[in-house]
C-alpha positions in Angstrom: -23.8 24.1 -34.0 -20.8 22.5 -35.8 -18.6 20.5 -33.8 -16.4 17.2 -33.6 -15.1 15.1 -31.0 -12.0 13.7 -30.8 -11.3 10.9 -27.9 -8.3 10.2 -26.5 -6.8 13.0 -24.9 -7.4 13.1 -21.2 -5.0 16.0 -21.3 -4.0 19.3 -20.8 -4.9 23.0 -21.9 -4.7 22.9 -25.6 -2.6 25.3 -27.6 -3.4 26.2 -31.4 -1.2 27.7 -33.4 -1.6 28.0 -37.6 -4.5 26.3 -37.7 -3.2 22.8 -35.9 -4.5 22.1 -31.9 -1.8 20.7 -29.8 -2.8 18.9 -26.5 -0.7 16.5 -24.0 -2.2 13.6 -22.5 -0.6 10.1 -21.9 0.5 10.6 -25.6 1.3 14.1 -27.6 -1.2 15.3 -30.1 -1.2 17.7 -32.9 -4.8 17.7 -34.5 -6.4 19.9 -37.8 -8.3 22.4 -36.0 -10.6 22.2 -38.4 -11.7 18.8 -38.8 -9.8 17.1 -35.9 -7.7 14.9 -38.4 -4.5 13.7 -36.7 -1.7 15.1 -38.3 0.9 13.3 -36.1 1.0 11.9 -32.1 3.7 10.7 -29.9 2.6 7.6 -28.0 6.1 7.2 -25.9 5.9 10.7 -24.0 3.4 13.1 -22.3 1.5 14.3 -19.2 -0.5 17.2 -18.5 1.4 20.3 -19.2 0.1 22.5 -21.8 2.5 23.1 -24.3 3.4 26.4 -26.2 4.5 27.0 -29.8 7.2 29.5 -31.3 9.4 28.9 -34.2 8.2 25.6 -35.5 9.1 23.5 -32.2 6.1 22.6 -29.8 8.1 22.8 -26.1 6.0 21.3 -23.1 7.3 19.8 -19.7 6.3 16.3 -20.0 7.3 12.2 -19.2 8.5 9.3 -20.9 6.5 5.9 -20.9 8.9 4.9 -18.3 8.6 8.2 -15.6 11.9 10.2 -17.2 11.2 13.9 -16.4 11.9 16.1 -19.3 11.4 19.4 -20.8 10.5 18.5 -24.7 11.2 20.4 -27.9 9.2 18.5 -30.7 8.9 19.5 -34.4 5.5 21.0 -35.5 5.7 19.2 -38.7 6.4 16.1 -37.8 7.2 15.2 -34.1 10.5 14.8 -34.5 11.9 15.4 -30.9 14.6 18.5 -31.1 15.9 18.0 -27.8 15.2 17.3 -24.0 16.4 17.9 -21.1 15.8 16.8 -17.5 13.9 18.3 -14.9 13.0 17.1 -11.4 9.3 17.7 -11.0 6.7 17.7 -14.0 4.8 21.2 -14.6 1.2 22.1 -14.3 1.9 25.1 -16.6 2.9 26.1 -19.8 6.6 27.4 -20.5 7.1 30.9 -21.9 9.1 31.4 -25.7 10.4 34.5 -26.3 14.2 35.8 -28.0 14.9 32.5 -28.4 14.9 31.3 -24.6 12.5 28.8 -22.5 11.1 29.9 -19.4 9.6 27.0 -17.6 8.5 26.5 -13.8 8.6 23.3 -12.6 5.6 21.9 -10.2 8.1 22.3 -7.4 10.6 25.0 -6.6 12.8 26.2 -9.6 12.5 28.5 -12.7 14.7 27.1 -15.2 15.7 28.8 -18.7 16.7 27.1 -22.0 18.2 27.6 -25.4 15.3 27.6 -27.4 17.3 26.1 -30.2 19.7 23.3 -28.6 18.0 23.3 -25.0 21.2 24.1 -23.4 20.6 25.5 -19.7 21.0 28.9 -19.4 20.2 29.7 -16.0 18.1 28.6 -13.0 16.4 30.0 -10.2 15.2 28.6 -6.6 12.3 30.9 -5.7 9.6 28.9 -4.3 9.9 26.7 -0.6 7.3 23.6 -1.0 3.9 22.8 -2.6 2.3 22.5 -5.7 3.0 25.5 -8.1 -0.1 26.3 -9.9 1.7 30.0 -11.2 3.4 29.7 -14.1 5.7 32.1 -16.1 4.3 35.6 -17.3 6.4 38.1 -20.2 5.7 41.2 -20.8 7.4 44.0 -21.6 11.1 42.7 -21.2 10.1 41.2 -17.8 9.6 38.3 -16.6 6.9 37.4 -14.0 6.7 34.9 -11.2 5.0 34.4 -8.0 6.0 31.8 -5.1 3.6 29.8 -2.7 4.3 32.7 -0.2 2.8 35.4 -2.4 5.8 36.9 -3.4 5.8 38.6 -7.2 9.4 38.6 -8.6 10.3 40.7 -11.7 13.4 39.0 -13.2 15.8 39.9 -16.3 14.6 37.1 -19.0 18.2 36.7 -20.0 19.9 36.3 -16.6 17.4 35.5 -14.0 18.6 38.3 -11.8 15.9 39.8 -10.0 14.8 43.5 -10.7 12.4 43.9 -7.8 9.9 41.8 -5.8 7.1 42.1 -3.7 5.5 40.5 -0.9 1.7 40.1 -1.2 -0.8 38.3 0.2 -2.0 35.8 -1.7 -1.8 32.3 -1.1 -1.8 29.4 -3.7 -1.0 31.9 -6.3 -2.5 30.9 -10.0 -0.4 32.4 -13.2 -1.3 36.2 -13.1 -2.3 38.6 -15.8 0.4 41.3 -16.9 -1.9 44.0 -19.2 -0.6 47.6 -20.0 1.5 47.8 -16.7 -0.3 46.3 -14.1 -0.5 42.8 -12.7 -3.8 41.1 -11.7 -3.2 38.3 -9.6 -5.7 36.1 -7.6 -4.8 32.6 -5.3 -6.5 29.8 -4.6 -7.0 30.1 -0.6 -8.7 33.5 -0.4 -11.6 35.7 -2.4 -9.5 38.8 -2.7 -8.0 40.1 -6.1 -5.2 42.1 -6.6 -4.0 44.8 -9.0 0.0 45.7 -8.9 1.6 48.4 -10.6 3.9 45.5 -12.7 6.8 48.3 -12.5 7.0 49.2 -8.8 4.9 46.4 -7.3 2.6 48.6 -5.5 -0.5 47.7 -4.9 -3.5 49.7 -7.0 -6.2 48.1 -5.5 -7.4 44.8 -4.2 -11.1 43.9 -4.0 -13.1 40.9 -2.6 -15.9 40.4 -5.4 -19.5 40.1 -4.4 -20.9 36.6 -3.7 -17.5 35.2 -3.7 -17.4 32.0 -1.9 -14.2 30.6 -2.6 -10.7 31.1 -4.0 -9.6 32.1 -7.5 -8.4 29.2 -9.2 -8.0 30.6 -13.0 -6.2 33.7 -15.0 -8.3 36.4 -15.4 -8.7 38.3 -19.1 -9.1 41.5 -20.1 -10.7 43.4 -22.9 -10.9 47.1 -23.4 -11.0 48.2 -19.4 -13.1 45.1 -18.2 -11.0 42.1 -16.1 -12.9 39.3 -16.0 -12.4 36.2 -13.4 -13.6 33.1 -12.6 -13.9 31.8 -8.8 -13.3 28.5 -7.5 -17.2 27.8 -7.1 -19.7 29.2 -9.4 -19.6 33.0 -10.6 -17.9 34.3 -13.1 -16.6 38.7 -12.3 -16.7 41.3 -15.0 -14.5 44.3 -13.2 -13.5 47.4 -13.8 -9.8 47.1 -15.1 -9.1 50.7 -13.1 -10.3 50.0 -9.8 -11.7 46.6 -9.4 -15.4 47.9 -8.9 -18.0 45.2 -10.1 -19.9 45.9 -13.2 -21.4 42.4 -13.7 -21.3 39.1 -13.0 -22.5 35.9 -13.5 -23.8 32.9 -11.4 -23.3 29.0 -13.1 -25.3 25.5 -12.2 -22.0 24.0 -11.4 -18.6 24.7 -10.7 -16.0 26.6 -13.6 -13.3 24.9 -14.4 -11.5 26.9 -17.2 -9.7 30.4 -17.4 -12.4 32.8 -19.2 -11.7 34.0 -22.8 -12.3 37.0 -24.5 -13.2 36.6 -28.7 -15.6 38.6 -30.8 -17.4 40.3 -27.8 -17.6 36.9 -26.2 -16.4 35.9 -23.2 -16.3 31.8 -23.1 -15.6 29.5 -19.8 -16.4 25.6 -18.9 -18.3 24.5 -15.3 -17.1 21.3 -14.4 -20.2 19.4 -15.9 -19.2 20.2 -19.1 -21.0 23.0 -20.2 -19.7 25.6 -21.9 -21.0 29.3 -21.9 -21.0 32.2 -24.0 -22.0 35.4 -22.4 -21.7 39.1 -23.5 -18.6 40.6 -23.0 -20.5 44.1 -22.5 -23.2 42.9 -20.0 -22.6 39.1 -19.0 -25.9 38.0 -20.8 -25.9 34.4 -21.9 -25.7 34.5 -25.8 -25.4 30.4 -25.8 -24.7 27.6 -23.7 -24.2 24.1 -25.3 -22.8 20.3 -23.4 -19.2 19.0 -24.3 -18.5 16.0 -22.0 -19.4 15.7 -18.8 -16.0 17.2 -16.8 -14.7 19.7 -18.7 -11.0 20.8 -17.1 -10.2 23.9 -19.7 -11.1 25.4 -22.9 -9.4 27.9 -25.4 -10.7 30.0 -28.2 -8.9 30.5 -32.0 -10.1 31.1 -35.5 -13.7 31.2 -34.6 -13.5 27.6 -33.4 -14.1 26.9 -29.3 -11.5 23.6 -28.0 -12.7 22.1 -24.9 -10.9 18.9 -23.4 -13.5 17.3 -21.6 -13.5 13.9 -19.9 -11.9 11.8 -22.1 -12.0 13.8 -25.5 -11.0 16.7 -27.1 -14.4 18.7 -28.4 -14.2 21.5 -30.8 -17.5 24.4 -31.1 -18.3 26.6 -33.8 -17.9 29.8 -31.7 
């Protein structure tokens, strides 16, 4: 299996974008996805918030050396910092780019919007009480998406941040839902139930508490064709029925998952917490390979054939 191993990060969820792997750690890297060759870093900023890419400009919710909370806008090509701007709390989540605004939830209480190009505020909304927010930002379809520590799905006007229409639900310890062809999948952290919205009313479709769950839901789920798929907060990974959240398969690990599954060439990939990584059938949930990167792998994501796992203290890369 080809691979390499870069060490360092001790970061976030990487993003890859034209063949370069961006990942935040105590510094900012952006890496050849092929090869890992380090095309630039930033040593003075960083933390653990995945970043996003749009336009040439890396954007990510970050620190400097000395504890200054910022959102950054960095130059693909170089690392050249654009602009930041201060923010109270640092993210656990990547911000949304879209028609050239910034949509980034802070790990507190506010949803705050930027000029994608100069990082000017455009408008900022209160919508969460207390606690850790583990939900970020969701687009789709002219909408944007946001969930509170109380359950609460909002459905706000990207450009203003006036709200269209919310709904109360009841998960608790939200993660960032999964908007897909009009409905919203959503699962939390403190209870085994999923959830299926109709993303333009708020209604709920269904709601289903998968078999053998023994914990919460602490990752996004994915869909392909008209299968969800989603990860508990112990060991087994949930192939459902997009429709009606009946089971079709599912999948039981020696150790705890610790990344969002992905969906790639009839594959879908996740990470246990011992640093395996798995590839299993998309069709049937039959193990096609398994293979060790690390030894506490926190996420993985899949591009251009090529599997990125931060693990531990390094950055491993798969043939997929």
């Amino acid at each position: 299996m080809r691979w390499w191993r870069f060490v360092g990060p001790n970061a976030s969820v990487p993003c890859v974008h034209d063949g370069t792997v961006y990942v935040v750690g105590l510094s900012v890297w952006a890496l050849e996805a092929a090869n890992g060759f380090v095309r630039w870093y930033k040593s003075d900023i960083g933390h653990l918030a995945p970043p996003a890419v749009s336009g040439g400009t890396v954007y990510f919710a970050g620190q400097t050396r000395y504890g200054g909370k910022r959102v950054f806008a960095l130059d693909t090509a170089d690392g050249r910092v654009r602009w930041r701007r201060r923010t109270s709390v640092v993210s656990l989540t990547p911000p949304v780019v879209a028609d050239g605004l910034v949509h980034h939830v802070d790990g507190s209480r506010h949803l705050r919007t930027f000029d994608a190009a100069t990082g000017r505020r455009r408008w900022r909304l209160k919508y969460r009480r207390s606690g850790v927010n583990w939900a970020g930002p969701v687009l789709a379809d002219g909408t944007l998406y946001v969930v509170d520590d109380r359950g609460t799905v909002r459905a706000l006007d990207p450009a203003t941040g006036a709200v269209r229409r919310q709904r109360l639900t009841p998960v608790r310890g939200a993660v960032t839902p999964l908007v897909h062809d009009g409905t919203l999948y959503l699962g939390g952290r403190l209870q085994r139930e999923v959830y299926a919205l109709d993303a333009a009313t708020g209604e709920q479709r269904w709601s289903v508490t998968p078999h053998l769950a023994r914990g919460g839901f602490d990752s996004t789920p994915t869909i392909h064709g008209d299968t969800l798929y989603i990860a508990d907060g112990v060991d087994h990974l949930y192939a459902l029925n997009a429709a009606t959240g009946e089971a079709r398969w599912f999948v039981t690990t020696d150790s705890v998952i610790r990344s969002s599954p992905v969906v790639a060439d009839d594959k879908v990939y996740f990470g246990t917490r011992t640093g395996q990584v798995w590839a299993v059938g998309a069709d049937d949930g039959q193990v096609r390979w398994k293979a060790q990167a690390g030894d506490n792998l926190r996420s993985l994501v899949v591009a251009g054939g090529l599997v990125h796992v931060v693990s531990g203290d390094s950055l491993y890369t798969l043939d997929a």
